[in-house]
C-alpha positions in Angstrom: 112.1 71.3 -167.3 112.0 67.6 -167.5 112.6 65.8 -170.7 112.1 62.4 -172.6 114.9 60.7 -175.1 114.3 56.6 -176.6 117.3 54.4 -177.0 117.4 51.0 -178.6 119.6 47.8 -178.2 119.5 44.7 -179.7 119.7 41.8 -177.4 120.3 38.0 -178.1 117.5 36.7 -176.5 113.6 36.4 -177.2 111.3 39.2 -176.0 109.5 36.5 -173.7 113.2 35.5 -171.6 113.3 39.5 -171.5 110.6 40.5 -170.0 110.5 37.9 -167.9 114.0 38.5 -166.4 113.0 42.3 -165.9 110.3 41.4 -163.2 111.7 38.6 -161.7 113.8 39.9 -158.6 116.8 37.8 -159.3 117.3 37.3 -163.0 117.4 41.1 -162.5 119.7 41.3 -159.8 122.1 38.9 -161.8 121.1 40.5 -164.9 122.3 43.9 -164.0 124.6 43.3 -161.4 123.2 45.1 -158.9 120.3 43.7 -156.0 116.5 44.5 -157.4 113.4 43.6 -155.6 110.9 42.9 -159.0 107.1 41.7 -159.5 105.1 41.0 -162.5 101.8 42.4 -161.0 100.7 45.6 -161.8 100.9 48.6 -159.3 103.6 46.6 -157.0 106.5 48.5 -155.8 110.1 47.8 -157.9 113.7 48.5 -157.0 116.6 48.3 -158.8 120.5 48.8 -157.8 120.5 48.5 -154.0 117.4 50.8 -153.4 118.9 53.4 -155.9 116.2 53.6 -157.9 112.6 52.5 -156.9 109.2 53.3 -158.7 106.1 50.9 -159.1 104.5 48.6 -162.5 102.6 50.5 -164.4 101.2 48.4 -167.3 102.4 44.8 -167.7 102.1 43.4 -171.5 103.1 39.9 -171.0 106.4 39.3 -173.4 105.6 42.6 -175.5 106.1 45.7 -173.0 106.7 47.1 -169.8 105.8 50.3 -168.1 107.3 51.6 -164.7 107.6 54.6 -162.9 110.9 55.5 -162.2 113.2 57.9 -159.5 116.5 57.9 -158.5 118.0 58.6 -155.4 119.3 62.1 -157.4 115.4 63.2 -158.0 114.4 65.7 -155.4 111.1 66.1 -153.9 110.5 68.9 -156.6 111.1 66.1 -159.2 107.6 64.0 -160.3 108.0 60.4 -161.4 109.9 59.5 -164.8 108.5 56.6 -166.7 110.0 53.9 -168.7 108.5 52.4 -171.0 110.1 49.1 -172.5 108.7 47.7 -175.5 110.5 43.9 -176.9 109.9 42.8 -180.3 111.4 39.6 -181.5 113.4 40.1 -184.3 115.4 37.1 -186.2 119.1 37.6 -184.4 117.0 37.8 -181.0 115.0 41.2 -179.5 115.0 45.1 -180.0 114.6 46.3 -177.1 113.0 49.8 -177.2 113.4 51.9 -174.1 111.2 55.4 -173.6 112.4 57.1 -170.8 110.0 60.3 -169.7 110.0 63.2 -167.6 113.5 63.1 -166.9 114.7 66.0 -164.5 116.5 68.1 -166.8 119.9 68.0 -165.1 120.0 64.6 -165.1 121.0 63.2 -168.4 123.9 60.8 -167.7 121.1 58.5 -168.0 120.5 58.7 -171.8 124.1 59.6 -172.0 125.7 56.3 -170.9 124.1 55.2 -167.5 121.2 53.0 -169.6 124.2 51.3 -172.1 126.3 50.8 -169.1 124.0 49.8 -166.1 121.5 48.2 -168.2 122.2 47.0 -172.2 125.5 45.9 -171.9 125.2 43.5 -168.7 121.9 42.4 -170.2 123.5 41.9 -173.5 126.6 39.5 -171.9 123.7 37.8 -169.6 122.0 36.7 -172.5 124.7 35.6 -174.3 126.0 33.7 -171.7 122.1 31.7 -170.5 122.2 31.2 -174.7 125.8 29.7 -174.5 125.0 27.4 -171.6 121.5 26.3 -173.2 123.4 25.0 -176.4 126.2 23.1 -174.3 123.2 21.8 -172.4 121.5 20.9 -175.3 124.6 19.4 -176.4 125.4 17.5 -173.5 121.9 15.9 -173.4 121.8 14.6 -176.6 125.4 13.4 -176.1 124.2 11.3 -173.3 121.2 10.2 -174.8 123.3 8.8 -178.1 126.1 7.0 -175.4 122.9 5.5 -173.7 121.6 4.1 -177.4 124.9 2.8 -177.7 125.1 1.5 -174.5 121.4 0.1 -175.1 122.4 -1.7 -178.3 125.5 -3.2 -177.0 123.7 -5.1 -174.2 121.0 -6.4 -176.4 122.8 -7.3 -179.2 123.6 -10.8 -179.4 127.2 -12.3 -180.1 128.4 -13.4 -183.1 127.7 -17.1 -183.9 131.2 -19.1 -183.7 131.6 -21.3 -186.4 131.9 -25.2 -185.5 135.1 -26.8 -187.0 134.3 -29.3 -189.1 131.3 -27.6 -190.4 131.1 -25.0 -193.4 
């Protein structure tokens, strides 16, 4: 009999960058580590992991939620659909992450069990971390240039120092 189980994770990263990694084909592919063929329009078909697991969008809430149906190349033709259902709400240290994963063949819970931490939050978690990381040093490195180009700026229009004449006080 299939079955449903939720599991949260904090990630560091707003619930807009998110969800918009999810349906975009190679955020998620880089995001996860494994090739995924995304969309953000409802009712197109989605893969994930080299064709391992397909499905299609099921309701789209722009930065808030994400519904998909879900198989894996270990459902049978016996097994129906399972759906996840990803809600994001920005929280101050970045996003919960709320994952409700439904009619789950039975014999099949290495999902809740490890393969969603594993194959999911924790690459997610490092790839946020890292596109964070990089946006500071960018942010860094900009206004580092920008404060050598004031410099530079005021250098070349400053004008020299007067020399004093001898003779004159």
């Amino acid at each position: 009999m299939p079955y449903s189980y939720v599991l949260t994770v904090m990630l560091p990263a707003t619930a807009e960058e998110i969800y918009k990694s999810w349906l975009d084909s190679a955020a998620h592919s880089t995001m996860t580590g494994g090739e995924a063929t995304m969309s953000d329009r409802i009712g197109a078909e989605v893969s994930a992991w080299e064709g391992y697991i397909t499905g299609r969008n099921l309701e789209l809430v722009p930065g808030r939620r994400i519904v998909q149906s879900w198989r894996t190349g270990n459902f049978t033709d016996a097994h129906d659909d399972s759906i996840i259902a990803v809600t994001l709400q920005n929280v101050p240290d970045g996003t919960l992450l709320t994952l409700e994963h439904k009619n789950v063949p039975d014999e099949q819970r290495s999902y809740e069990e490890g393969g969603w931490q594993s194959n999911y939050f924790e690459p997610m978690a490092v790839y946020f971390a890292e596109r964070k990381q990089k946006g500071a040093k960018a942010k860094t490195s900009r206004k580092s240039k920008r404060a050598v180009a004031k410099k530079s700026k005021r250098a070349r229009t400053k004008t020299p120092p007067r020399r004093r004449e001898k003779g004159r006080t």
